[in-house]
N, C-alpha and C positions, 0 to 999 in steps of 0.2 A: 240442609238445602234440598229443594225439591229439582226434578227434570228441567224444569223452567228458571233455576238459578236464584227463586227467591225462598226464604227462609220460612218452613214450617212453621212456624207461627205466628207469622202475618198473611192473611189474603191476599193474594196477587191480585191487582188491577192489570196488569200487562204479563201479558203469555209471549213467547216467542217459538215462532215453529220453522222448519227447516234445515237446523244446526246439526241434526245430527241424533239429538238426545230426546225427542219426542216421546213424551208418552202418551199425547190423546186422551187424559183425564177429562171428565167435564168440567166446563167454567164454572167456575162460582158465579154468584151472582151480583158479585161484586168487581166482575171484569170487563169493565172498559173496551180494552184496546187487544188486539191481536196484531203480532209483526210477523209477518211469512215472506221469510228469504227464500226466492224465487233461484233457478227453477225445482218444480218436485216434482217424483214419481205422481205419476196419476192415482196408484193405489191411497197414496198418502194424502193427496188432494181429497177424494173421497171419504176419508175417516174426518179430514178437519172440516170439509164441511158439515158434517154427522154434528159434530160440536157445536158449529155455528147456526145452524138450520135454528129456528126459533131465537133466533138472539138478536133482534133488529137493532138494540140498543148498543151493542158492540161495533167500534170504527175496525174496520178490516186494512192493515197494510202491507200490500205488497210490495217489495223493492229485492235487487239484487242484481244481478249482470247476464248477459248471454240471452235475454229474454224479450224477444223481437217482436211479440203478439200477443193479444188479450185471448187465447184460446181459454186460460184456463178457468175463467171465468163462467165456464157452461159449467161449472161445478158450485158456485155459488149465484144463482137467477135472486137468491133471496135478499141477497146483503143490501141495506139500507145507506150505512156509513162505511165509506169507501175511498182510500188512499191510494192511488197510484204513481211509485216513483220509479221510475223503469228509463235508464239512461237510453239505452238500445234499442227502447220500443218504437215499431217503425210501421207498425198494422193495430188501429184503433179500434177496425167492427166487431169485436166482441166486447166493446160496447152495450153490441144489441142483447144479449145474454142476460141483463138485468131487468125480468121480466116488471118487477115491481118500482120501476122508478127508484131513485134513488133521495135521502134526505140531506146526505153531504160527499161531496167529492173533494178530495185533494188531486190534483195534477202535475205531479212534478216535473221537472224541466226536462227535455229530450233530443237525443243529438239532431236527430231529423224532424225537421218542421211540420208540424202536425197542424191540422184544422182544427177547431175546438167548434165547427159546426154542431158536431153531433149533440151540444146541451141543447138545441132545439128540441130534443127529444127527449128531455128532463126537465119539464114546466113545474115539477112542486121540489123542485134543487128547494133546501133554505140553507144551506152552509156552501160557499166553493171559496176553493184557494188555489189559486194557477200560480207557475210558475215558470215565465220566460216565452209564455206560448202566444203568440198575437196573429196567426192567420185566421182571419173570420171570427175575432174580437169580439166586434156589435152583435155577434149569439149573444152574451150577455144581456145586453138590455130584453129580449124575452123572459128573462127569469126571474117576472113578477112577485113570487111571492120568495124571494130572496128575504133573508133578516139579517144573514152575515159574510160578508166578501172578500178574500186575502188576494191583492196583486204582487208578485215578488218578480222580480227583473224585467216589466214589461214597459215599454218608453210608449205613451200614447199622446198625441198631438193638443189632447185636454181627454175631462172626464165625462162629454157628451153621452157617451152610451148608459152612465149611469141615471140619466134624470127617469127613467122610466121604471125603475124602482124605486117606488115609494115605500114599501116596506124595509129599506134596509136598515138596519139598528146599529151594523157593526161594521169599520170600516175600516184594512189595512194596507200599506201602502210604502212598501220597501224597496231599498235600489231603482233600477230604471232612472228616466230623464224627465217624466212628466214634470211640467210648470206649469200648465195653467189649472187650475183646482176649481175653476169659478163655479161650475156643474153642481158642487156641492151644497151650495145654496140652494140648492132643486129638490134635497133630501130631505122632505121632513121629516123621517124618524130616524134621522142618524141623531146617534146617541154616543156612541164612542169613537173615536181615531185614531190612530195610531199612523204617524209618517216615521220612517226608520230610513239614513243614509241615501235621501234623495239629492244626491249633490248639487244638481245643478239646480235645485229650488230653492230661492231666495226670497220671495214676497208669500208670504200668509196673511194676507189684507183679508184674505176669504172668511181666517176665524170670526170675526166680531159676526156675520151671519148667521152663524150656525145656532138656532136661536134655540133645536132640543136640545145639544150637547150636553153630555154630563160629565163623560172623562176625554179628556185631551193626552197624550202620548207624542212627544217631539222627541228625537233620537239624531244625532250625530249627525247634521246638517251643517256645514260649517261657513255655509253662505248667506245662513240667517241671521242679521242682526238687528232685526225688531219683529216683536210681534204686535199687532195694533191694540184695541185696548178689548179686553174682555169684560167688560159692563154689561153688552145688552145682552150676555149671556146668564140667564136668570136660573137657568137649572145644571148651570157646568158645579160639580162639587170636588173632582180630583183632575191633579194636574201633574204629570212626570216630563221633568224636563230631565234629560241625561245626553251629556257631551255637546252640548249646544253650544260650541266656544267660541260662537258670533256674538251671543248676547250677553249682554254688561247690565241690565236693566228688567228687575223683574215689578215696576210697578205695573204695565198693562195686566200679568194674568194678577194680580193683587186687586183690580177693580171688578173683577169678578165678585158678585153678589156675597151669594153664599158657598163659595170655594169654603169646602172643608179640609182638606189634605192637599197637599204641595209636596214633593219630591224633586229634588237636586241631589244628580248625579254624576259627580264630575266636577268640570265645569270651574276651572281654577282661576277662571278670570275674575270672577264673583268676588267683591268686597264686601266689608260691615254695610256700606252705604246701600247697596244694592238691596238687604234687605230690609230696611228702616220702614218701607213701604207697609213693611207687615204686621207694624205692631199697632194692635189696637184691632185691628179686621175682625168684626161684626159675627164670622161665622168659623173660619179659620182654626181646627184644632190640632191638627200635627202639622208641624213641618219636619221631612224627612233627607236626612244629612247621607246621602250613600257612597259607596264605593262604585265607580263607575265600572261597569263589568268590563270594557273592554281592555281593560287595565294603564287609561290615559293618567294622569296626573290630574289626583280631586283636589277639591276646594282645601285650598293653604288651613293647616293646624290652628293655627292663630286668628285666623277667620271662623274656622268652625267654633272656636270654642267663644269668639265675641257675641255671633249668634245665639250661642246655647245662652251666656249674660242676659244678651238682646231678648230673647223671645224664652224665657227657662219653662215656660209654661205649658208648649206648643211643641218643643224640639224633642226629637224622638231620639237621634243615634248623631 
């Protein structure tokens, strides 16, 4: 085992620095991701950034406790991919330290209410993921050339600020209260979704619009008991439903053109009947039988394996 806790003879994608056990090797260049538990000696800030200086393709993340301010940020102006998860943090302007813009930011959640103004000041962002931060929101819609967007605990009134990114490709959307989704219709290069544990949404009328769609993602919603029909969606090909213990009826995403892949996850309301829909589908070549990660109660033994009868052709697990 190396300083970093992975095994000599695999490449490390993910370094970890501030533990303790540092040794400041160069990355390979098969390294992804750097984690830096905060806080550090300054001497030791300056060696990692020595490391990182030329590596724009590496997401840099900081998280840890006690650490109230982006100071140490003057130590890296160059970082491109950039994760901030910092409970304590309660002074954002070293912000301004990233002399070169940034390509993606993570925001993690923080005790004190923060602005998220300062993305005005990041017009070629194309990745951001917040989390829980909603004062001065509508920054977002400035960030034109967006292609991938993560919301996580944030309740907003609808998703008006998003229609003015047209470029966004990738779209997620977890926890929080939002309901009205209508906005999304606005997007025309949303291509993926993902909704995860948004409780109180209970109408998805919006999907039949979504006319780029390719992958659909429904997650533990348990107020949704139809989806409308996926037909006019011509280029949706996968589809993961997991814990969705509202719906009893999977012919809507079945009228989906050329759906290739289907995953159910969970989901133990589900009968033989429910997927009858499927056999014979035009384009349809897995269907995926899984264990639901959150460790809910999955589809009855006896159901799975009528399935696996039902469709032997298509059924993966």
């Amino acid at each position: 085992m190396d300083d970093n806790g992975m095994s000599a003879e695999r490449p490390a994608r993910h370094y970890a620095f501030g533990y303790g056990f540092d040794s400041y090797e160069p990355l390979g260049p098969e390294c992804t991701h750097v984690g830096v538990r905060l806080p550090m000696a300054a001497a030791d800030l300056e060696k990692l950034a020595r490391l990182l200086e030329g590596r724009p393709d590496v997401t840099v993340h900081f998280h840890g406790g006690r650490t109230t301010d982006l100071a140490f940020l003057t130590y890296f102006p160059f970082v491109r991919r950039l994760s901030v998860h910092l409970w304590e943090l309660e002074d954002i302007s070293g912000f301004s330290y990233l002399q070169d813009g940034l390509d993606l930011l993570s925001f993690g959640r923080t005790k004190k209410r923060l602005s998220v103004k300062f993305l005005q000041d990041m017009p070629a962002l194309g990745t951001l993921f917040l989390e829980g931060h909603t004062k001065d929101i509508d920054s977002v819609s400035q960030l034109t050339q967006l292609t991938s967007l993560g919301m996580r605990s944030i309740t907003l009134p609808d998703l008006a600020l998003l229609a003015p990114l047209r470029e966004l490709s990738i779209l997620g959307l977890s926890f929080g209260g939002t309901r009205n989704l209508a906005a999304l219709a606005q997007l025309p290069s949303l291509k993926r979704l993902s909704l995860f544990r948004i409780n109180k949404l209970d109408d998805l009328s919006i999907l039949s619009q979504l006319a780029s769609l390719e992958f659909l993602d429904l997650d533990s919603m348990r107020n949704v008991t139809a989806l409308p029909s996926l037909a006019t969606l011509a280029h949706l090909e996968e589809v993961s439903l997991e814990t969705m213990n509202g719906l009893t009826d999977l012919s809507a995403v079945a009228a989906a053109p050329n759906l290739r892949q289907l995953t159910i996850a969970g989901m133990p309301q589900l009968n033989l009947d429910a997927f009858r829909c499927l056999v014979g589908h035009r384009s349809l070549q897995e269907l995926r039988l899984w264990s639901s990660l959150d460790g809910a109660v999955n589809l009855k033994k006896a159901v799975r394996e009528a399935v696996r009868q039902l469709l032997p052709e298509i059924t993966a697990a």
